[in-house]
VOMIMAR-420171 format. One line per 8 residues: number of its first residue (from 0); their letters; for each residue x, y, z of N, C-alpha, C. Coordinates in steps of 0.2 Angstrom, whole numbers, m for minus. Example, Ala and Ser with C-alpha at 12.3 -4.5 7.8 and 13.67 -1.06 7.14 Angstrom:
# residues 2
0> as> 66/m28/39/62/m22/39/66/m16/39; 64/m11/35/68/m5/36/64/0/39;
This chain:
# residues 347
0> xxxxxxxx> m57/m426/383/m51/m426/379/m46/m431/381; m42/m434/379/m40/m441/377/m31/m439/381; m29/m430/378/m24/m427/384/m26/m425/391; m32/m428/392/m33/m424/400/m34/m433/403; m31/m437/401/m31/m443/405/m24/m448/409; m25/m448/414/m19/m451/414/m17/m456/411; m10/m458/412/m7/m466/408/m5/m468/413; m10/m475/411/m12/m479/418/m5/m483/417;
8> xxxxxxxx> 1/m484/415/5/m487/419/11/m483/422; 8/m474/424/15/m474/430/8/m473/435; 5/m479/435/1/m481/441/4/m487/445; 8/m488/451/8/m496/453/4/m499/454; 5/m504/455/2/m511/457/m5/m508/462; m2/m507/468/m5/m505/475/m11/m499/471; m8/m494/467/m12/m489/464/m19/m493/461; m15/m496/458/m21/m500/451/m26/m502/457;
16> xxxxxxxx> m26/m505/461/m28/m510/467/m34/m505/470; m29/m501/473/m34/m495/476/m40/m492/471; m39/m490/463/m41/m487/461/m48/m491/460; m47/m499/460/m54/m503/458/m57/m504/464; m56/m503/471/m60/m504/476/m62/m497/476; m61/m491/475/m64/m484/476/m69/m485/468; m70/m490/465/m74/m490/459/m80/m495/464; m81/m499/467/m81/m504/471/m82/m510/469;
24> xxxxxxxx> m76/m510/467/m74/m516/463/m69/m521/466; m65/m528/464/m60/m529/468/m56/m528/467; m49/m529/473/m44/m527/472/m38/m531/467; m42/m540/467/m37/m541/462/m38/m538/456; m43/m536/451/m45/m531/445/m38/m530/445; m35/m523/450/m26/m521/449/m22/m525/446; m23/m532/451/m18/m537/447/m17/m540/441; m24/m541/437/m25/m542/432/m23/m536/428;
32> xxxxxxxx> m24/m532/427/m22/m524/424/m17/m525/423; m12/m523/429/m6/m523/427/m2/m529/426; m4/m535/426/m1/m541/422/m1/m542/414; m8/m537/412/m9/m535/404/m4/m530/404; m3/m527/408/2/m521/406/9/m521/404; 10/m525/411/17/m528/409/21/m534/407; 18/m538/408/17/m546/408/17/m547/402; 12/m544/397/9/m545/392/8/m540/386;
40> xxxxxxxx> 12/m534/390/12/m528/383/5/m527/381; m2/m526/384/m6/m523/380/m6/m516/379; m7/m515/372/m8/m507/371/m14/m503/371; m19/m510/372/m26/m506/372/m30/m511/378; m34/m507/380/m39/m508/385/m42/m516/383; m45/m516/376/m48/m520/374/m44/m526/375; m39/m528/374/m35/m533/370/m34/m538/380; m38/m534/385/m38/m535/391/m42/m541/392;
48> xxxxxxxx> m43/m548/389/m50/m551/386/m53/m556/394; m49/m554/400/m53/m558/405/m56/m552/411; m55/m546/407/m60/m540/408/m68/m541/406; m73/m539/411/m80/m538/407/m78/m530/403; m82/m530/397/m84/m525/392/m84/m518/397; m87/m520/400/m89/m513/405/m84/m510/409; m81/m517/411/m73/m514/416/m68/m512/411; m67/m515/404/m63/m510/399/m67/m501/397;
56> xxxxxxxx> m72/m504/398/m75/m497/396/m73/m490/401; m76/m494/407/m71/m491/412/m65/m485/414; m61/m489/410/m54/m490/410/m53/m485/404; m54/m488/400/m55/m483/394/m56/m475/395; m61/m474/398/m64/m467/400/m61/m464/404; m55/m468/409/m50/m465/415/m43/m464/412; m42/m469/407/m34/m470/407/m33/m468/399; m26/m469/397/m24/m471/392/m18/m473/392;
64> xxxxxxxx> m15/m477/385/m9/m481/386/m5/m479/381; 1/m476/384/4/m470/380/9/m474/377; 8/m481/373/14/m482/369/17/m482/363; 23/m484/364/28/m482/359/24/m486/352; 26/m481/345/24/m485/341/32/m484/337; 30/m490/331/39/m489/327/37/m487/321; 39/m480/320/36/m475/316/40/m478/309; 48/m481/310/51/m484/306/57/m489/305;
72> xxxxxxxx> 58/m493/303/62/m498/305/67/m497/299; 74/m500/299/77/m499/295/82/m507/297; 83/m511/291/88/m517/294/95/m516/288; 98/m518/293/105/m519/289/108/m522/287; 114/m525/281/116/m529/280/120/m534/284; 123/m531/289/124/m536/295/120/m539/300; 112/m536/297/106/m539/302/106/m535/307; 110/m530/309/108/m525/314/101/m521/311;
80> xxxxxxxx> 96/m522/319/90/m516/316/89/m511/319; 88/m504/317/87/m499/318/79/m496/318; 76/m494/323/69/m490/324/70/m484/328; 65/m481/323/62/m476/323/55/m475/327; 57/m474/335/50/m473/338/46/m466/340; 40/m468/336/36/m462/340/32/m461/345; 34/m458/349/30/m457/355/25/m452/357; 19/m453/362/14/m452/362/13/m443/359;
88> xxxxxxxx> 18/m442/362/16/m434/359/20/m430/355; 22/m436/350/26/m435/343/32/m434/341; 36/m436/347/42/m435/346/47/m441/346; 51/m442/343/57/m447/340/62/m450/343; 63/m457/346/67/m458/349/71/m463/343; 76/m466/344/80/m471/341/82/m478/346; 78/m483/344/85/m489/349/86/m495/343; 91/m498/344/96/m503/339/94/m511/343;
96> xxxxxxxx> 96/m516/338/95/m523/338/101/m523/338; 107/m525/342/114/m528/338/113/m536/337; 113/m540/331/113/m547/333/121/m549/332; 122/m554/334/129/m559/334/127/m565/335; 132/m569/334/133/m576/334/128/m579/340; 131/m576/347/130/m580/351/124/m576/355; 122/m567/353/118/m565/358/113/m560/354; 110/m557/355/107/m551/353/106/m546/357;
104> xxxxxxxx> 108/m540/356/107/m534/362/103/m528/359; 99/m527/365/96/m520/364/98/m514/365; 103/m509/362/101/m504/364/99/m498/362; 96/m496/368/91/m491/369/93/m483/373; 86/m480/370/88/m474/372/85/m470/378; 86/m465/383/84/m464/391/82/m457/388; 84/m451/385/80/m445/383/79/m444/376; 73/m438/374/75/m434/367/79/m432/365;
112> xxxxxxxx> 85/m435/362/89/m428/363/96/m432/367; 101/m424/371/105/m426/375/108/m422/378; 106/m423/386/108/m415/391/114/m414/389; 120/m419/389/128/m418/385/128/m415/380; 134/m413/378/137/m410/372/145/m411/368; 144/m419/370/149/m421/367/150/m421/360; 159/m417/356/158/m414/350/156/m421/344; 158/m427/347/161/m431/342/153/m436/340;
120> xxxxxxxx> 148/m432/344/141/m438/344/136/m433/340; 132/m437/336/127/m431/334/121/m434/336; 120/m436/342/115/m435/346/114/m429/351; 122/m426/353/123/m419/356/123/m417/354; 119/m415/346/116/m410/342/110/m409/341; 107/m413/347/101/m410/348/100/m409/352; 95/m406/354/96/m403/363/90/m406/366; 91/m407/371/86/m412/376/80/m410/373;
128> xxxxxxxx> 75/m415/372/68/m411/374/65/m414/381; 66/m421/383/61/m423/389/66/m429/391; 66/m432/397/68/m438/397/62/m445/395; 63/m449/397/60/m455/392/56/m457/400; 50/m458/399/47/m460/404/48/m469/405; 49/m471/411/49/m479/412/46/m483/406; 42/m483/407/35/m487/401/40/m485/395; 40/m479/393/44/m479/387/51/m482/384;
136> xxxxxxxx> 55/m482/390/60/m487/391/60/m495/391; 53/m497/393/52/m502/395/48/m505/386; 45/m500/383/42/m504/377/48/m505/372; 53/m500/372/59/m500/366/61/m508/368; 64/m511/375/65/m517/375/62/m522/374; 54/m522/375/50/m527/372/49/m526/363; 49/m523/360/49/m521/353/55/m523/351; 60/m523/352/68/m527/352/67/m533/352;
144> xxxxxxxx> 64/m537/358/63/m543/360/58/m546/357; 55/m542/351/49/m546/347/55/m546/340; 57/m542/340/60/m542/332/66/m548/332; 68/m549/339/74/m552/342/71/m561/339; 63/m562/340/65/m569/341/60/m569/332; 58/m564/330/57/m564/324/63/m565/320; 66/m561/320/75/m562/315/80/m567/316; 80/m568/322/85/m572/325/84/m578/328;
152> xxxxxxxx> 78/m579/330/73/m585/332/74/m586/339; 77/m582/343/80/m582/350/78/m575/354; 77/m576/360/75/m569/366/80/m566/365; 79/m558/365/85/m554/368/89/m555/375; 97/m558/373/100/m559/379/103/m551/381; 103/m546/379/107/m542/384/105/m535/383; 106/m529/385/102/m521/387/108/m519/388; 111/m512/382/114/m509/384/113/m500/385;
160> xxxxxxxx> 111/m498/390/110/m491/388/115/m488/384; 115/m487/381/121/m482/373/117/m478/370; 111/m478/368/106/m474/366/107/m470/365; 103/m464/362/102/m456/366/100/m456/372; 105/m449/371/105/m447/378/108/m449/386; 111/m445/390/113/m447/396/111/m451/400; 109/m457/402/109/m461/408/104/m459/414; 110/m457/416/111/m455/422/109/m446/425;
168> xxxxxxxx> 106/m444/419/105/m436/419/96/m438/419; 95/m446/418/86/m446/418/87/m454/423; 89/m452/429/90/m457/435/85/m462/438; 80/m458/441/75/m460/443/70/m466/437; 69/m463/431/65/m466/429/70/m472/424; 76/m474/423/80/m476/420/79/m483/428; 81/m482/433/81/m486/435/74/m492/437; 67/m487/436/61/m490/438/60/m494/430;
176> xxxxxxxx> 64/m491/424/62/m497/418/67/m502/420; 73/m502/422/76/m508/424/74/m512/429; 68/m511/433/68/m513/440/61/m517/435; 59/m513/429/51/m518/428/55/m523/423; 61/m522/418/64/m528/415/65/m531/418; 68/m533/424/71/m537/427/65/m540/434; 60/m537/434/55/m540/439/52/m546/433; 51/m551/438/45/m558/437/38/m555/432;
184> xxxxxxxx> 38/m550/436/29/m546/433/31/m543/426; 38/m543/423/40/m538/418/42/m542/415; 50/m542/411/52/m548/406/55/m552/410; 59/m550/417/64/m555/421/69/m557/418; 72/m551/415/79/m551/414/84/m550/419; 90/m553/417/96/m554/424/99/m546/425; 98/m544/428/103/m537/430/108/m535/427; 110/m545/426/120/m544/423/121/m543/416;
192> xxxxxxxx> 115/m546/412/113/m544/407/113/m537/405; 112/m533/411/111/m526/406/116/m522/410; 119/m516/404/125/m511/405/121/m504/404; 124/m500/410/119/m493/409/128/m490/409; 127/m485/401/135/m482/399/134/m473/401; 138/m470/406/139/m465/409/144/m461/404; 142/m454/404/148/m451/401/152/m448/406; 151/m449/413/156/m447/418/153/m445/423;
200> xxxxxxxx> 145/m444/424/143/m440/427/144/m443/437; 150/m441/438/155/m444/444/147/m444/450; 144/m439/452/140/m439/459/134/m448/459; 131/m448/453/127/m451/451/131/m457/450; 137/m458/449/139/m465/450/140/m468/458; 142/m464/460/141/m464/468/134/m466/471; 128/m463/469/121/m465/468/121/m472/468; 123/m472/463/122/m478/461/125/m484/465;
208> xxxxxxxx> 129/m483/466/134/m489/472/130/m488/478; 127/m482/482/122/m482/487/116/m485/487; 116/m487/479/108/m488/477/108/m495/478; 114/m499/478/114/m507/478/111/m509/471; 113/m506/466/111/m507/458/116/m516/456; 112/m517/455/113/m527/450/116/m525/444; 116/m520/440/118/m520/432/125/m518/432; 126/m518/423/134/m517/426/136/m509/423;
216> xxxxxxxx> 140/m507/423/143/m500/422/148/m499/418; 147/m494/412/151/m494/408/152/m485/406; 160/m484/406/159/m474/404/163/m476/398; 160/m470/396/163/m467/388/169/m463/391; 173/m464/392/180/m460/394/185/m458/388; 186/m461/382/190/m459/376/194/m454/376; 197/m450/383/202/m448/384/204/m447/392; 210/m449/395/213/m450/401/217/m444/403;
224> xxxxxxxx> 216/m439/398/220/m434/400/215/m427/400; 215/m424/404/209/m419/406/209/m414/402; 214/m411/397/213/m405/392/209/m407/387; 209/m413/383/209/m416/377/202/m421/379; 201/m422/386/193/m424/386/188/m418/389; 192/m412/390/187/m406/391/184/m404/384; 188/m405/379/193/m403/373/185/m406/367; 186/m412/372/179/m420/365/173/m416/368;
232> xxxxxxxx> 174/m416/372/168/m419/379/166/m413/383; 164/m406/381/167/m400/385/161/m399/392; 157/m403/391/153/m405/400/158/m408/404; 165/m411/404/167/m414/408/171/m409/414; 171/m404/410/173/m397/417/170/m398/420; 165/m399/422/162/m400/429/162/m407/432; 164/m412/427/167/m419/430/174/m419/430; 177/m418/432/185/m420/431/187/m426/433;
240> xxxxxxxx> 192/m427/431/196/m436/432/196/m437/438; 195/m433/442/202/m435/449/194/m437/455; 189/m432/452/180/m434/453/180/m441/450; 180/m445/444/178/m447/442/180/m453/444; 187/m454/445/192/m458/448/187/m461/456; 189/m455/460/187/m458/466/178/m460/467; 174/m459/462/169/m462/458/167/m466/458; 173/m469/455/171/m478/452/177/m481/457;
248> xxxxxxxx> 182/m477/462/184/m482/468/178/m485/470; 174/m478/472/169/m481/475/166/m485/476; 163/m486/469/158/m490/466/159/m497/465; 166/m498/465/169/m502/464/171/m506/471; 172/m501/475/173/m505/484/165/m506/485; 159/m504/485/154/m503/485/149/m509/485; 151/m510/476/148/m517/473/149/m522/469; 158/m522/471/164/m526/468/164/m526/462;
256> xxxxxxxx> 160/m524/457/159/m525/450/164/m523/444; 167/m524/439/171/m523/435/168/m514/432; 174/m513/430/170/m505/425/172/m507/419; 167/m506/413/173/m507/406/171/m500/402; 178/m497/399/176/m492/397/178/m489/391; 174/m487/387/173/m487/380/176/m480/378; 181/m481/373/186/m477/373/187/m477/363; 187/m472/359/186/m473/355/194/m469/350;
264> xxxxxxxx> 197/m470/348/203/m467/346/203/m464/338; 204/m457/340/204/m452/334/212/m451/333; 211/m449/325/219/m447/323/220/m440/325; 226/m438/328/228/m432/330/224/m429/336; 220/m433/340/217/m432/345/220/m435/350; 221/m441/352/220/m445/357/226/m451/355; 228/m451/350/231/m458/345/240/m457/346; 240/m451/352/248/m452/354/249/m456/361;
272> xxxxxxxx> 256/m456/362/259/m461/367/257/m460/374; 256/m451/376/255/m447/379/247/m451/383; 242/m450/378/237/m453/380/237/m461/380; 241/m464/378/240/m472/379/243/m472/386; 247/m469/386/250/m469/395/248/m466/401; 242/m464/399/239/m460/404/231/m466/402; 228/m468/398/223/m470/397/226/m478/404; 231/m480/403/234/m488/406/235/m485/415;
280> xxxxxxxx> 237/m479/415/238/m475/422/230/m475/425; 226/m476/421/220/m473/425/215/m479/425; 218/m484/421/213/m491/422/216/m495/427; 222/m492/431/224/m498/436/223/m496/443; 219/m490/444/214/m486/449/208/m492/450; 204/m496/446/200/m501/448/199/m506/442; 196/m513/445/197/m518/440/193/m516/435; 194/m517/429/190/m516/420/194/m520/417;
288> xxxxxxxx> 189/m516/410/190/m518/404/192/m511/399; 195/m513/394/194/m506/389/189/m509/383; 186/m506/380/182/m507/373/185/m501/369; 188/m502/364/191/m499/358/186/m497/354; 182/m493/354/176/m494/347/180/m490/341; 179/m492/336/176/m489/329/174/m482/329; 176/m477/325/173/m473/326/168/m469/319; 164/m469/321/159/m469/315/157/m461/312;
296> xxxxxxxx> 160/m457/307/160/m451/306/151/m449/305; 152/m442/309/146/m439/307/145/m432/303; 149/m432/297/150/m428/292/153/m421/298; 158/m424/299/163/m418/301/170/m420/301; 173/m416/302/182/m415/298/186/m415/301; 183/m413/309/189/m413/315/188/m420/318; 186/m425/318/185/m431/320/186/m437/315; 194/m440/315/193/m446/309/196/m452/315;
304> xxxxxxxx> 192/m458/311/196/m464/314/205/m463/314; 206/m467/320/212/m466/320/217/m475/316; 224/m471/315/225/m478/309/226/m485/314; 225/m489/310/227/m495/315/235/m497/320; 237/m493/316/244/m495/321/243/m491/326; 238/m486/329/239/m483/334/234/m485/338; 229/m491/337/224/m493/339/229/m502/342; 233/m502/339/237/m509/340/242/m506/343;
312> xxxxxxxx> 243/m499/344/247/m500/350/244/m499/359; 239/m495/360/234/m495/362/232/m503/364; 232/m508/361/233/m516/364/237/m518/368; 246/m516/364/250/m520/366/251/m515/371; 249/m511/373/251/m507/378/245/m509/387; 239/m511/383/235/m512/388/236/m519/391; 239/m524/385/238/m532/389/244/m532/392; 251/m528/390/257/m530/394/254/m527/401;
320> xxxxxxxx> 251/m524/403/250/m521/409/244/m524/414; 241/m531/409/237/m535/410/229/m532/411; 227/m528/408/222/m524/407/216/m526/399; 211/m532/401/208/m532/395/205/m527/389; 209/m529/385/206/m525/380/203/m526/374; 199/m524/370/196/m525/362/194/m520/359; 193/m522/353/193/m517/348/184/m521/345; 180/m516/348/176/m517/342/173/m514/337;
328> xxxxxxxx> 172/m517/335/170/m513/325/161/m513/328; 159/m509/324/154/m506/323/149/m509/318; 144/m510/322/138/m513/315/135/m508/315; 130/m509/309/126/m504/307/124/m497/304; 132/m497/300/134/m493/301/131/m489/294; 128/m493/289/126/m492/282/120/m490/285; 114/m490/291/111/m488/293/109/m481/299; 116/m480/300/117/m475/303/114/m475/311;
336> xxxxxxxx> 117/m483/312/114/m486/317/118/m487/323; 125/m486/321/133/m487/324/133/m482/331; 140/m482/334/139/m477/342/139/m471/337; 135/m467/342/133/m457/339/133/m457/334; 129/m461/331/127/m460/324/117/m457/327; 115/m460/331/108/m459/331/106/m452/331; 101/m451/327/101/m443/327/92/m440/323; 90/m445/323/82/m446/322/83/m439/316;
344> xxx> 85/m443/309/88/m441/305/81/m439/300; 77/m444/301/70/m444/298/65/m441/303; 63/m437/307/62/m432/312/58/m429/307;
């Protein structure tokens, strides 16, 4: 049976290697293998064309290659694309194309689901089922990267993890897809190019600084004051500010890197002065950014955009203090492709 085989890419290099001299065969075979595997995206043995018929057969009989297929695609009117992936054992991930002028980004998803249970997301309305295996990470950004230079005639320049799902709550294997993008042997993308976005999970950004990680770092924080992000975000009782704070000193003494954090402003939530002066108190704890997103309703009543004036005061209070700020609007929104809209609606 075709489920009792393993999937010959959480094999490494050295494994694939071993595995053809215990056949006795050579060892570079491994190297071949896994240069179709990741080099080259093959999804089937066959398509391996500097294999004899026999060493695919082989291979065949041993392995399978559990990839992502795109069960559906949806494009939008600002050229934002939205896929619907299905994976090997039939369950539905989400990841987004955002294009712009000057860049096209991936973002992708790290679980089924979401360990979180933030109120304002309808991804936390589903409950985890698995985290996303490497390979599986790893094919969302090549599938991007084909549509990228089909649509837009250009490579995917940047990785945002924003997806579903937490990061950082699927570590291990979130860092071995970033370690195969960014390797020569995979696409050889720049580290600086990709943004892995936290919702606070303070221990694991610590990890992370100990880990000597190249990418850069982004938390969803949308509120500075601890009642009112227990309040959005009710996992954050086991994270609190004063954790999260000395967190990202860290990471920031660590591996000098900027934090930018994406803060979204609701009416009668977050949209008073109280929070503007508390969100400006907490970004000059380490160097950042703020990102202002849009916020995109998910047919609920206690979350509304908050009005402009309260988003332009939120500016003039971040720049006097010299704290970069922006506001970005949201694409894809007519496709339900926008931040916490993903929710594998078609499931």
């Amino acid at each position: 049976m075709q489920n009792d085989k393993k999937d010959i890419r959480a094999l490494s290099k050295e494994q694939l290697r071993d595995f053809f001299k215990a056949q006795g065969d050579q060892a570079f075979r491994g190297n071949q293998v896994y240069e179709w595997l990741w080099g080259k995206g093959a999804h089937q043995f066959d398509d391996m064309t500097n294999l004899s018929k026999n060493t695919r057969q082989m291979l065949e009989e041993n392995f399978v290659i559990n990839h992502i297929h795109v069960d559906q695609m949806q494009r939008s009117e600002d050229g934002t694309v939205k896929n619907a992936l299905r994976l090997h054992d039939g369950l539905i991930v989400e990841s987004v194309l955002i294009p712009t002028d000057t860049r096209t980004t991936a973002c992708v998803s790290s679980q089924v689901g979401c360990s979180l249970d933030c109120n304002f997301c309808a991804t936390a309305r589903l409950k985890r089922m698995r985290n996303l295996n490497p390979d599986e990470i790893y094919d969302q950004v090549v599938s991007i990267d084909k549509e990228s230079r089909l649509y837009h005639g250009r490579p995917l320049s940047n990785i945002v993890f924003m997806g579903m799902g937490e990061p950082l709550m699927n570590y291990n294997n979130v860092l071995s897809a970033i370690e195969m993008i960014t390797s020569e042997e995979g696409l050889g993308m720049s580290p600086k190019r990709i943004t892995v976005s936290t919702s606070g999970i303070s221990k694991m950004i610590k990890k992370m600084a100990d880990d000597g990680v190249k990418f850069k770092l982004a938390v969803s924080l949308h509120s500075a004051v601890e009642e009112i992000r227990n309040q959005i975000m009710p996992f954050t009782k086991n994270f609190p500010l004063t954790d999260l704070r000395q967190a990202l000193e860290y990471w920031y003494q660590k591996t000098k890197s900027k934090v930018t954090y994406e803060y979204v402003v609701w009416k009668g939530i977050n949209d008073d002065q109280k929070s503007i002066d508390a969100l400006v108190k907490f970004c000059k704890y380490v160097p950042c950014k703020v990102n202002l997103i849009e916020y995109n309703p998910i047919d609920d009543g206690m979350f509304q955009q908050a009005d402009e004036s309260a988003i332009n005061a939120y500016i003039r209070a971040l720049e006097k203090h010299d704290i970069v700020a922006k506001v970005r609007r949201s694409r894809g929104k007519d496709i339900d492709a926008a931040c916490g809209q993903l929710a594998n609606k078609e499931a």
